[in-house]
C-alpha positions as CSV (number, residue, x, y, z in Angstrom):
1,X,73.2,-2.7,-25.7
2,X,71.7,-4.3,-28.8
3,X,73.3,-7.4,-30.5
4,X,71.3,-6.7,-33.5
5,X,73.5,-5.6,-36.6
6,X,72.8,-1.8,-37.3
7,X,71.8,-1.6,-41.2
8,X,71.6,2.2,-42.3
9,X,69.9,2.1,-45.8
10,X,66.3,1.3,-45.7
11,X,65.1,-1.8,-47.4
12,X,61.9,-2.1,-49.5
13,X,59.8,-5.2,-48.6
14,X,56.7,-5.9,-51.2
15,X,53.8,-8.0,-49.7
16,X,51.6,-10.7,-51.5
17,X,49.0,-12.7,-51.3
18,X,48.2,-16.4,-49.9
19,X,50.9,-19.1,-48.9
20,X,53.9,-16.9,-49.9
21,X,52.7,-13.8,-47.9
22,X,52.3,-16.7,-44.8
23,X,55.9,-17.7,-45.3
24,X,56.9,-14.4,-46.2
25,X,56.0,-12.6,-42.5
26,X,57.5,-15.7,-40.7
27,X,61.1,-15.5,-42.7
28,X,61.0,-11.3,-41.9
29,X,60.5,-11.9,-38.1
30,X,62.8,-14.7,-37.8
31,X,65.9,-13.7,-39.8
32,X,65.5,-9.6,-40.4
33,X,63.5,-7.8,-37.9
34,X,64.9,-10.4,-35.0
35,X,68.6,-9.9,-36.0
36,X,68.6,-6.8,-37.8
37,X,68.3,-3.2,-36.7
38,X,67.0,-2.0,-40.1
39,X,64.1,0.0,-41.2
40,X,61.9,-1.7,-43.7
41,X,59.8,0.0,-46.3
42,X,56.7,-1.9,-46.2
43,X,54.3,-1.7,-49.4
44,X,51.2,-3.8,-49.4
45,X,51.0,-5.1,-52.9
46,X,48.3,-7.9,-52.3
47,X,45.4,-8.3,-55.0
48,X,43.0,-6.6,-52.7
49,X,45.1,-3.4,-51.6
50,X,46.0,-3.1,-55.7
51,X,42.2,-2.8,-56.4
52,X,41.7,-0.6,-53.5
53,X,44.1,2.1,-53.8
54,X,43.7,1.7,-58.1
55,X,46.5,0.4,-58.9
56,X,48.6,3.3,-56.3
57,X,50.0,1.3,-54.7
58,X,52.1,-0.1,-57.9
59,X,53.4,3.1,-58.8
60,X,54.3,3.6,-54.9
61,X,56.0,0.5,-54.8
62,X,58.2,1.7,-58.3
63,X,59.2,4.8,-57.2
64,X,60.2,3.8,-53.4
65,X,62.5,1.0,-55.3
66,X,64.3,3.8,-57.3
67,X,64.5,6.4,-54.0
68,X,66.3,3.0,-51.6
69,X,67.7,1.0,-53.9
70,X,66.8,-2.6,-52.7
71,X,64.1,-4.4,-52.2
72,X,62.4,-8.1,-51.7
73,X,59.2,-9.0,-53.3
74,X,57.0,-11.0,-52.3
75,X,55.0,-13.3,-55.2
76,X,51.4,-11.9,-56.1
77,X,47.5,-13.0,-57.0
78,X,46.8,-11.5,-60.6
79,X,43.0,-12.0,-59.9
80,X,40.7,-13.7,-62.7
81,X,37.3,-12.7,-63.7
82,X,35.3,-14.5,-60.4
83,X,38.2,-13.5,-57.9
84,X,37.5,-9.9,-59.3
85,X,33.9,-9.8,-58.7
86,X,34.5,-11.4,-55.3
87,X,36.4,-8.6,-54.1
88,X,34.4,-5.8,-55.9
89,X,31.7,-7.5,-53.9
90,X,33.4,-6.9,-51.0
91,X,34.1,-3.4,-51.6
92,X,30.8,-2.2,-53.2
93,X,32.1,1.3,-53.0
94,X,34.8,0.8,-56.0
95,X,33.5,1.4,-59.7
96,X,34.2,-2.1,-61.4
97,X,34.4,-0.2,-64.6
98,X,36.9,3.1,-63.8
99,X,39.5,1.0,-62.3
100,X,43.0,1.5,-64.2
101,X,44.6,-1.7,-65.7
102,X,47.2,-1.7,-62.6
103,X,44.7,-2.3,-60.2
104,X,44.0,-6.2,-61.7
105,X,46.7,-6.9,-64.0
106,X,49.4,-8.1,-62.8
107,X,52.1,-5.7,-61.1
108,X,55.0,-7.6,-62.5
109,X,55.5,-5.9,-65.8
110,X,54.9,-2.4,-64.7
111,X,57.8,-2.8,-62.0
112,X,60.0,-3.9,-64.1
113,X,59.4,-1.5,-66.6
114,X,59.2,1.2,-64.0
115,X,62.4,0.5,-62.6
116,X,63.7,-0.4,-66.1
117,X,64.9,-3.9,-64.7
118,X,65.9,-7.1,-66.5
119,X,65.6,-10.5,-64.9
120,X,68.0,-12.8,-64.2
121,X,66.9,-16.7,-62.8
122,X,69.1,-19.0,-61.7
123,X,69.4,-22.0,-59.9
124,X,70.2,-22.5,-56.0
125,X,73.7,-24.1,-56.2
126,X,72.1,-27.0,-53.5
127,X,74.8,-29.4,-53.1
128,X,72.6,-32.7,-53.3
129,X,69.6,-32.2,-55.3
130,X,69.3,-34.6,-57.7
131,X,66.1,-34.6,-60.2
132,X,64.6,-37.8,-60.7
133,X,65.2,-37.4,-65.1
134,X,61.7,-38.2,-66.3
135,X,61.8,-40.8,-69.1
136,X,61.8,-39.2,-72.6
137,X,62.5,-41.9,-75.2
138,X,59.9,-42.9,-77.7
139,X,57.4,-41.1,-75.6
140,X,54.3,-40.9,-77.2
141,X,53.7,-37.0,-77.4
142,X,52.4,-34.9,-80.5
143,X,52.7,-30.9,-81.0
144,X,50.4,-28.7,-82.9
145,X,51.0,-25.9,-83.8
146,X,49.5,-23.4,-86.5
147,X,51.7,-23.0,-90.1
148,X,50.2,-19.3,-90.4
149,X,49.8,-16.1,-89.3
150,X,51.4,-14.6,-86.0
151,X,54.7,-14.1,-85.3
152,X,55.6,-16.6,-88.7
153,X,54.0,-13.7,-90.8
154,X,54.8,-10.9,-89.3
155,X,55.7,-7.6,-90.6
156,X,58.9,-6.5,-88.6
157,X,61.8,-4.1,-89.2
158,X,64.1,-1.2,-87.9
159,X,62.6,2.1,-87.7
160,X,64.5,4.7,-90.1
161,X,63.4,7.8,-88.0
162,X,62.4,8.6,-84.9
163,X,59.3,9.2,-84.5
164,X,55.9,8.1,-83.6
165,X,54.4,4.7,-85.1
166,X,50.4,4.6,-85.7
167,X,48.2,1.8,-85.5
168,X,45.4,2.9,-88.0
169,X,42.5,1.0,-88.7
170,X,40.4,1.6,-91.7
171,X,36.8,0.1,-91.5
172,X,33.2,0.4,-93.2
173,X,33.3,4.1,-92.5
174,X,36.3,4.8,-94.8
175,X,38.2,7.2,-91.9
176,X,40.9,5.4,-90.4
177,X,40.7,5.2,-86.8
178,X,43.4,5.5,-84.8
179,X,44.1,2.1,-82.6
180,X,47.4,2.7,-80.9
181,X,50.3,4.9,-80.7
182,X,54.3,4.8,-79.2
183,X,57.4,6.4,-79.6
184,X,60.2,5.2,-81.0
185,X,63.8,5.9,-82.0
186,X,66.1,5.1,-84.6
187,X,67.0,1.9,-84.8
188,X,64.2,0.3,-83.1
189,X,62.7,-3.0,-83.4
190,X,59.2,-3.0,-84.9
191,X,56.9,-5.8,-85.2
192,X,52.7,-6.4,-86.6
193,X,51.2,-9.6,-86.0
194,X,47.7,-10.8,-86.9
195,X,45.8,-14.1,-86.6
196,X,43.1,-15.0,-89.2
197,X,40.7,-16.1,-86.3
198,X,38.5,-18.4,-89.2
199,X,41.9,-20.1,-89.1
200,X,42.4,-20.4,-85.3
201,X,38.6,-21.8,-85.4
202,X,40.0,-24.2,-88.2
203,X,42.8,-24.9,-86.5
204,X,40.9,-26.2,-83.5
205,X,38.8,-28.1,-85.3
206,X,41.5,-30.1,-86.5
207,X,43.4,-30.2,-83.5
208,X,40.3,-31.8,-81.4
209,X,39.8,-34.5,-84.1
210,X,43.1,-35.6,-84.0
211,X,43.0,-36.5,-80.4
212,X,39.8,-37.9,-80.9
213,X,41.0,-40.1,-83.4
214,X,44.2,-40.9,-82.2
215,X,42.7,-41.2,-78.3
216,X,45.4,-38.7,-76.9
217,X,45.0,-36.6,-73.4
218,X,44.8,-32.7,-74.8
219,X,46.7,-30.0,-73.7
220,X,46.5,-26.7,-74.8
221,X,48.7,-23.6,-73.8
222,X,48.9,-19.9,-74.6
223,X,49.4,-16.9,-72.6
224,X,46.4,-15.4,-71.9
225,X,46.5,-13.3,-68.8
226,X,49.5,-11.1,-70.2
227,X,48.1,-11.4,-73.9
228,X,44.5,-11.2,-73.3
229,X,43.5,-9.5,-76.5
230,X,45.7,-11.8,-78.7
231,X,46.3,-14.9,-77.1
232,X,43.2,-14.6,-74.9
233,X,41.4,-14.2,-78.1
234,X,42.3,-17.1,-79.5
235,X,42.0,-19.5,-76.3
236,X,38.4,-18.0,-76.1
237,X,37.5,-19.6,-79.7
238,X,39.6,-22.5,-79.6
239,X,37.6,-23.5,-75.9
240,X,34.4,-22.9,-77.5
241,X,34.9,-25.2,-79.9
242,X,36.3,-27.6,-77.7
243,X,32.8,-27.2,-75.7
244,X,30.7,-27.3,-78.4
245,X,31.5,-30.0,-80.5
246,X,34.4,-32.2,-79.1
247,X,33.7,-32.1,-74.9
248,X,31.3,-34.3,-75.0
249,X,33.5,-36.7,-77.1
250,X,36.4,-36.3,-75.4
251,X,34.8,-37.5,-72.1
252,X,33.2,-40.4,-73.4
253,X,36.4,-42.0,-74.3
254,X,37.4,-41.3,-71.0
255,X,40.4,-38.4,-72.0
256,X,41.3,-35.7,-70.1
257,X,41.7,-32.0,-71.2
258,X,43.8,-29.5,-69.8
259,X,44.3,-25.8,-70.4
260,X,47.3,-23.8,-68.3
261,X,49.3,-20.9,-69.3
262,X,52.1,-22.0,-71.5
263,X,54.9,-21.4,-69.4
264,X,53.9,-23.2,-66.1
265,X,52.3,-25.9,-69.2
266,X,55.9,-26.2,-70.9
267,X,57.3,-26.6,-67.5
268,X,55.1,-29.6,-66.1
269,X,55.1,-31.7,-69.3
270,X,58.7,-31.4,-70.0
271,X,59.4,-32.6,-66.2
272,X,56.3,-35.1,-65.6
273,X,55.2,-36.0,-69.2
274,X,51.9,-37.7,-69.7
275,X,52.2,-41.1,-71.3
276,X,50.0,-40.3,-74.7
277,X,49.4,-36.7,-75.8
278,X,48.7,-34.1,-77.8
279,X,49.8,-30.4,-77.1
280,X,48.5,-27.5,-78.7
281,X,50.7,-24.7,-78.6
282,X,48.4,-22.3,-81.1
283,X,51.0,-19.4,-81.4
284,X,53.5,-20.5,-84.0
285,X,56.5,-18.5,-82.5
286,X,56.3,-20.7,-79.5
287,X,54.9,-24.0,-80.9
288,X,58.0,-24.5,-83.3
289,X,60.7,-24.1,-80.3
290,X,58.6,-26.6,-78.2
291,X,57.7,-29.2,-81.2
292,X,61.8,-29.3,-81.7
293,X,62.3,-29.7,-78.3
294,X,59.8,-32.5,-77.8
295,X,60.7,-34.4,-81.3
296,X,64.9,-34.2,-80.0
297,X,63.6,-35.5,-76.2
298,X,61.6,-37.8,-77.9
299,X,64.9,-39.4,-79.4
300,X,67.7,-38.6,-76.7
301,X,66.0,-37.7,-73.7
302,X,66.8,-35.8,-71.0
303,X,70.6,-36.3,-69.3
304,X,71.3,-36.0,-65.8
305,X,71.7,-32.2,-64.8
306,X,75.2,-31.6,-63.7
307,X,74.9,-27.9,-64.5
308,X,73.5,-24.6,-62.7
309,X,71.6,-22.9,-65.0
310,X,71.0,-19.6,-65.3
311,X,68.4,-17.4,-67.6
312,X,68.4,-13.4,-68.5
313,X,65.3,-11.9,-69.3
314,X,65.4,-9.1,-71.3
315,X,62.2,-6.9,-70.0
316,X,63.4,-3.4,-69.3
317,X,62.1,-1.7,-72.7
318,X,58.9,-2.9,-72.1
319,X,59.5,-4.8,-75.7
320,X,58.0,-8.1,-77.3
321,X,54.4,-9.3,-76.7
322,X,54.2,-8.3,-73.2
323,X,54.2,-4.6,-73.7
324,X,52.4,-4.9,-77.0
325,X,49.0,-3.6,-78.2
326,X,46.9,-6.2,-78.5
327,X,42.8,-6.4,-79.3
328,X,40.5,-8.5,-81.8
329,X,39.6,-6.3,-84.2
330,X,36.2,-4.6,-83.9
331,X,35.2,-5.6,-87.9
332,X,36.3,-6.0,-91.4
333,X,38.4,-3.6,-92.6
334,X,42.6,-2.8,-93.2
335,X,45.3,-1.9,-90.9
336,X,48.3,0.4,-91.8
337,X,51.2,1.2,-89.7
338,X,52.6,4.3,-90.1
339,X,55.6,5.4,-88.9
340,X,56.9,9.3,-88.4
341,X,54.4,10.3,-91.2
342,X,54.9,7.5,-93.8
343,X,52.9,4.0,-94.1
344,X,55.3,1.1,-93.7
345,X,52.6,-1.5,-94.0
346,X,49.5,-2.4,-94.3
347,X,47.1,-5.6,-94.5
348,X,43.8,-6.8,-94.0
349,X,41.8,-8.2,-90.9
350,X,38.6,-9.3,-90.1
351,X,36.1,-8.9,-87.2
352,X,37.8,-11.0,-84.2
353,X,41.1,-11.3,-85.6
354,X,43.7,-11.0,-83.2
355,X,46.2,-7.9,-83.7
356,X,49.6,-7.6,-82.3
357,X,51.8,-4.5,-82.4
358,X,55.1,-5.0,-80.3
359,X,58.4,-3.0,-80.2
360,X,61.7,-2.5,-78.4
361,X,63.7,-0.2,-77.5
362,X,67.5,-0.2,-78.7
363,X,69.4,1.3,-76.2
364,X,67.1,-0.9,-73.2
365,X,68.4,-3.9,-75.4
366,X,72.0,-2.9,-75.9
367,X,72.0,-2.4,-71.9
368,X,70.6,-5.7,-71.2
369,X,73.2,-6.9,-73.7
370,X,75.6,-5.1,-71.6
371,X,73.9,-6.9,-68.4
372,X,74.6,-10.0,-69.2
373,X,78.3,-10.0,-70.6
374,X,78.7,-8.1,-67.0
375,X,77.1,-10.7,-65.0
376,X,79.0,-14.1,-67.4
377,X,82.2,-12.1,-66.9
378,X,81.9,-11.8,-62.9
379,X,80.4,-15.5,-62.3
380,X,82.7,-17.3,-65.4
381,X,79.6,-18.3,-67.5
382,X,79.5,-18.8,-71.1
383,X,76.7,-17.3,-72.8
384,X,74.2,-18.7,-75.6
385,X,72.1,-16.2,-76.8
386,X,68.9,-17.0,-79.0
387,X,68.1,-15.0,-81.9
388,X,65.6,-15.3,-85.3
389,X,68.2,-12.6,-87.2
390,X,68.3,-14.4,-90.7
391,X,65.0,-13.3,-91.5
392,X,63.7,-11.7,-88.6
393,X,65.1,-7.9,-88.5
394,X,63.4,-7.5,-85.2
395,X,65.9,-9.6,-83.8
396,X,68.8,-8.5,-85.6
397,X,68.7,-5.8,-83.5
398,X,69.7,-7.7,-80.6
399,X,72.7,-9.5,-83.1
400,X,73.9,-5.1,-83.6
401,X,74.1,-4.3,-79.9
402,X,76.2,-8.1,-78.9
403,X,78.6,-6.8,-81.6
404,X,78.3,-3.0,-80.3
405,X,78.9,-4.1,-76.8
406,X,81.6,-6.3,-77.5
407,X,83.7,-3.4,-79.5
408,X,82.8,-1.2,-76.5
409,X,84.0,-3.5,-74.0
410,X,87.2,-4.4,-76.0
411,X,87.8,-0.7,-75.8
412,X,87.9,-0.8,-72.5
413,X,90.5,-3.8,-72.6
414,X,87.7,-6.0,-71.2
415,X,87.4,-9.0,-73.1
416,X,83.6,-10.2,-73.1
417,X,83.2,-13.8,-72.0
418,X,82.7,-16.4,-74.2
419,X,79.2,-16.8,-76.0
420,X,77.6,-17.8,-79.3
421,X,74.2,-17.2,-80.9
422,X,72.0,-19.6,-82.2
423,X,67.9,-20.3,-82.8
424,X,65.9,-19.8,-80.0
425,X,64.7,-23.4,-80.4
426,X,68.1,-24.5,-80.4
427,X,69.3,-22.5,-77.4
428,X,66.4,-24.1,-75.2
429,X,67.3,-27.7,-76.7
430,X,70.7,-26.7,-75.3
431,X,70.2,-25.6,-72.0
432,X,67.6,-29.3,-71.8
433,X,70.1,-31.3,-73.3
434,X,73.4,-30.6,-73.5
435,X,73.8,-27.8,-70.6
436,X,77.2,-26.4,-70.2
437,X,79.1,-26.4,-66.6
438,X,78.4,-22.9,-65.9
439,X,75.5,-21.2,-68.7
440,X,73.8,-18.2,-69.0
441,X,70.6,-18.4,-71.5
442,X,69.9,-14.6,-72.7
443,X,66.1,-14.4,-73.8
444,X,63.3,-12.0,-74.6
445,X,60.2,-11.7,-72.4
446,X,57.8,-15.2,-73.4
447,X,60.8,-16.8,-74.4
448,X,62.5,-16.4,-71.1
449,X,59.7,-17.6,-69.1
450,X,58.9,-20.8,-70.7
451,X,62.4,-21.2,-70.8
452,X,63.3,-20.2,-67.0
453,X,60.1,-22.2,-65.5
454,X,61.2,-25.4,-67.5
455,X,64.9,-25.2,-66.2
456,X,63.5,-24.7,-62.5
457,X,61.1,-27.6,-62.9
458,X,64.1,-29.4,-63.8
459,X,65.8,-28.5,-61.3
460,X,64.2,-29.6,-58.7
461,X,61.3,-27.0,-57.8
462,X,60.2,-23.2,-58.7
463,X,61.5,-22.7,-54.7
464,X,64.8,-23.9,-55.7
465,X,65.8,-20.8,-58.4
466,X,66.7,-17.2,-57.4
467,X,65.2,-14.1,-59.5
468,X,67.2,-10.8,-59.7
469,X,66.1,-7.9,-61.0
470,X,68.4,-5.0,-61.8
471,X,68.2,-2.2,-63.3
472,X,70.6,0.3,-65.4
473,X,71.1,2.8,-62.6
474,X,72.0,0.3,-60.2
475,X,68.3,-0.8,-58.6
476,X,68.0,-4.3,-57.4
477,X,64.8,-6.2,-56.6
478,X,65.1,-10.0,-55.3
479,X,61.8,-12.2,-55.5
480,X,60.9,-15.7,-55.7
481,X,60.3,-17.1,-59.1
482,X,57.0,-19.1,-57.4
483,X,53.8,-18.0,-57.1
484,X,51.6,-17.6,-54.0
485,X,50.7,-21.4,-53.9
486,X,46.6,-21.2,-53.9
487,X,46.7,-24.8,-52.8
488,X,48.7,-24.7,-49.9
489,X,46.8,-21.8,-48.8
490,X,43.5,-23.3,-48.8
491,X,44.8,-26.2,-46.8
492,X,46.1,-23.6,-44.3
493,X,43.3,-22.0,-43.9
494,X,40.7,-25.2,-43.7
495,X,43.0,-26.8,-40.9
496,X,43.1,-23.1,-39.0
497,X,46.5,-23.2,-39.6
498,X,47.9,-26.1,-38.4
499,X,48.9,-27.4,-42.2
500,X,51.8,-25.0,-42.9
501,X,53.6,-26.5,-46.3
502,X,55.4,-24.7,-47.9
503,X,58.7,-24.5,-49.4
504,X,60.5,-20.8,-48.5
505,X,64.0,-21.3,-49.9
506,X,63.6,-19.3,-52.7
507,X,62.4,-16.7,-50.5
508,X,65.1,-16.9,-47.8
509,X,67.8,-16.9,-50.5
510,X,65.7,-13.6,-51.9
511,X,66.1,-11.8,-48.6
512,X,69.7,-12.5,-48.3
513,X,70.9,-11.5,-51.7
514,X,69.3,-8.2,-50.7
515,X,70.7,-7.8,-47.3
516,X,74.3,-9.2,-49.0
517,X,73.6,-6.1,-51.9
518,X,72.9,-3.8,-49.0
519,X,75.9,-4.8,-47.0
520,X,78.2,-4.4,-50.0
521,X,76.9,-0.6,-50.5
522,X,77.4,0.6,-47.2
523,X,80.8,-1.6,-46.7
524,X,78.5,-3.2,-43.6
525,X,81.4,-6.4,-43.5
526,X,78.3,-7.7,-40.5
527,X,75.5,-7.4,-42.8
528,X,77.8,-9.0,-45.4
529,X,78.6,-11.7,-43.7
530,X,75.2,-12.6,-42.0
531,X,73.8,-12.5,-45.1
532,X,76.1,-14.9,-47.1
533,X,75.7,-16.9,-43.5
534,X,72.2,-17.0,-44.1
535,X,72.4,-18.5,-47.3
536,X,75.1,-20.8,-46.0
537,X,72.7,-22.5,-43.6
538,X,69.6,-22.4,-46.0
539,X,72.2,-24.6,-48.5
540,X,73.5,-26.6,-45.5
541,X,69.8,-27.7,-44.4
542,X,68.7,-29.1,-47.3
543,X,72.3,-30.9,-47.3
544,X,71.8,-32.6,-44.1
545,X,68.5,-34.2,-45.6
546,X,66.1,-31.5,-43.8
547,X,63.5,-30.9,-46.2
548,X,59.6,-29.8,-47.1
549,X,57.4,-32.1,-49.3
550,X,57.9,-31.0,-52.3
551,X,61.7,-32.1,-52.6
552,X,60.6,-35.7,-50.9
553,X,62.7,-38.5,-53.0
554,X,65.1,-35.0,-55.1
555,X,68.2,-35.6,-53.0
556,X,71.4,-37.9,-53.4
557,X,70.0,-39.8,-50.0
558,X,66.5,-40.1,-49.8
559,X,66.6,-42.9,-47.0
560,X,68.5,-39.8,-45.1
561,X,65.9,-37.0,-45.7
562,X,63.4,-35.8,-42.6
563,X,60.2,-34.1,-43.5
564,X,59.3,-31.1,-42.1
565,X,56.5,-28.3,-42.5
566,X,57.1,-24.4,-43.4
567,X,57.8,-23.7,-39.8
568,X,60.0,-26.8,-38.8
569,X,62.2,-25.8,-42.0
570,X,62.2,-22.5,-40.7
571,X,63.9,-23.3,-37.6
572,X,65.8,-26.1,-39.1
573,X,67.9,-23.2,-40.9
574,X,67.8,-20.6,-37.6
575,X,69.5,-23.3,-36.3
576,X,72.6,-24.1,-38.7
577,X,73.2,-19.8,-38.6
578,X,76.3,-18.9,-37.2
579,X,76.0,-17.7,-33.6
């Protein structure tokens, strides 16, 4: 007779790429398929089988998370430009230029979305982790951001109909062309943004100068990859610059210049800041939330975190910049948005500006809303949302579905937990600062993941936070908030591998919160308890001091802590489960 525990539901596992998809394998043999009797809906999500089956295999990983339910994923490669023509060279029989977007873009979004999921991060409640606080105070670090355009200048309201808005774009010709189109409903958040790119070029100008002049390290962050045609825009002319007149400059004097996406950018200055900088954060939206945050670190510093922290991304409508429209525009000429038949606004652009149209839907945000008064209410979190509403009507949407929820929930003699609403620069000087015993930060796509990487590199490590996706209708996809750690692979592979390092807590604590969700649907009390057994003994091995690389010198003892590689810390937790 078997002593594994019988699981009925099936449960979706998404492969990845590199390290992760190493680690990943190794945690599935040693605490699922060894222990468990359950069958496993395997989906190859890797870079290479995305390009191969055309971006398939996303939609086949969507739709078998809304048939079972439940799932782990597994962190991806979204490939650049040379790791693209690598593997079209591999596969010679694939047309480079008929592949869908979902076959290279990341597949992320498009789950999310498909599954209409929102995100919540949170810490690992490790008993004795303890970040070394990096010093702050008087710390000689400059923002720059630009005073125009974007977000700052936006045109954004409520649609009055519902309806289809237009994107129209009137050029030399005199016909407007039609750039974009969505649906919409009453009541939903619209927003345009452009960016005069003779003032990004400016812009850069001046930004280069000043750390010429003032001898700084440079540091520039946007979010290029998920923005290409507005943010990637911009980084393209801003690094031209930078190569054209100012490299050479900038090495003589012996400074450095770095360029990372703005979340994983945010994250490693706030935690490890450089002694003398200056940090361009070109999107003004973003750049005014991190300049107060650096100016209030600058004079208080960061305290001791005492606090789990714990972020909700709203993502499920597919809303703010990352399911926007975005392109340079093609030459001079006017835009107009028009919306169910009537022009609501129009301005002018010229060739290479940067356009932006972004919406949200207002029933997806009134559920995520919904979400996260749910989730405060059933883990005794206060809640600090972050909101533009006094002159952003875009977000005052969010303010109208807080107050909606609340009357609905009072209704329903279910008192929402405690929250208030401030700036979104405020919130995130907050959650830094002056964190709360038990928080939850509510924010909107780009917000949420500058905001949720800083809190995890302050807490330690990326592998030290959960992610939980969940959707409306009950669908729940666990993942690692790390990425496939390129690095680590390459060292793996060069010593045939032998050099194994890598952290996998955050993907053993993802494989238990799925088998603990699937044990609570089927009342499996075994499944239930191995599962909150498993995450017992991950929490108890980094207790007794057992721990990989990256957490050398993070806990309360670091004479007591032994070192081990991906496989030792492996084992180290088999061990500590119950028998």
């Amino acid at each position: 007779m078997s002593s594994k525990i019988n699981v009925s539901a099936p449960l979706v596992i998404l492969h990845g790429d590199e390290m992760a998809q190493v680690a990943f394998e190794r945690i599935l043999e040693t605490f699922v398929t060894s222990r468990l009797d359950v069958d496993l809906v395997e989906i190859d999500l890797t870079a290479e089988n995305r390009l191969v089956t055309n971006g398939q295999v996303v939609i086949d990983a969507i739709e078998a998370l809304k048939q079972y339910g439940v799932g782990v994923k597994n962190a991806g490669m979204t490939v650049n430009r040379t790791q693209l023509g690598e593997l079209l060279a591999k596969h010679p029989e694939l047309d480079g230029t008929t592949l869908h977007p979902l076959a290279t873009k990341s597949p992320n979004g498009a789950i999310r979305k498909g599954i209409g999921g929102n995100i919540t991060r949170e810490d690992i409640q490790f008993r004795n982790l303890e970040f070394n606080t990096p010093e702050w105070i008087g710390r000689d670090i400059e923002v720059e951001t630009m005073d125009v355009g974007g977000i700052k200048d936006s045109f954004n309201e409520l649609s009055s109909a519902t309806g289809i808005v237009k994107l129209l774009f009137v050029g030399e010709s005199g016909d407007p062309m039609e750039l974009h189109r969505r649906e919409v409903k009453k009541g939903d958040p619209w927003l345009l943004a452009t960016n005069d790119i003779d003032q990004v070029k400016a812009w850069a100008h001046r930004f280069f100068q000043r750390a010429i002049d003032e001898k700084r390290d440079i540091y520039l962050g946007l979010k290029d990859t998920v923005i290409a045609g507005y943010d990637g825009v911009m980084r393209a002319a801003i690094e031209d610059i930078y190569r054209d007149h100012y490299q050479a400059q900038v090495e003589a004097l012996g400074l450095a210049y770095h360029y990372e996406l703005i979340d994983a950018q945010a994250a490693r200055l706030v935690a490890n800041p450089p002694e003398r900088a200056l940090w361009g954060v070109p999107d003004n939206n973003t750049g005014r939330k991190l300049y107060k945050l650096v100016e209030e670190l600058k004079i208080h510093g960061i305290p001791k975190r005492k606090a789990h922290v714990s972020l909700s991304r709203m993502s499920a409508g597919g809303g703010d910049q990352y399911g926007s429209y975005n392109a340079p525009a093609l030459e001079d000429g006017i835009l107009k948005v028009v919306v169910d038949g009537e022009e609501k606004h129009a301005r002018h652009v010229k060739q290479g500006d940067p356009i932006l149209l972004m919406s949200n839907d207002h029933q997806a945000i009134k559920d995520w809303v919904t979400q996260v008064f749910r989730d405060a209410s059933r883990k005794d979190k206060e809640v600090y949302f972050g909101l533009k509403r006094e002159y952003m009507e875009y977000d005052d949407v969010f303010s109208t579905a807080i107050t909606d929820v609340r009357r609905e929930l009072a209704k329903a003699d279910t008192p929402p937990p405690s929250f208030m609403i401030m700036r979104p620069s405020r919130q995130l000087i907050k959650m830094i600062t002056d964190p709360p015993r038990n928080a939850l930060y509510p924010a909107q796509n780009l917000d949420g993941d500058i905001f949720s990487d800083i809190s995890a590199a302050l807490g330690g490590s990326l592998a030290t936070a959960s992610s939980i996706i969940e959707s409306k209708n009950g669908t729940m996809l666990f993942e690692a908030p790390h990425g496939t750690a390129h690095d680590l692979y390459l060292n793996y592979l060069e010593s045939d591998g032998r050099q194994a390092h890598f952290n996998s807590s955050a993907l053993i604590f993802a494989v238990a919160n799925a088998l603990e969700t699937l044990g609570e649907r089927d009342a499996n009390a075994a499944l239930v308890d191995y599962a909150t057994g498993l995450k017992a003994a991950l929490i108890d091995t980094v207790a007794d001091g057992v721990i990989t690389g990256d957490l050398k010198g993070k806990t309360t003892d670091p004479a007591a802590e032994t070192l081990v590689d991906m496989q030792g810390f492996l084992d180290a937790v088999a061990e500590r489960l119950p028998a």
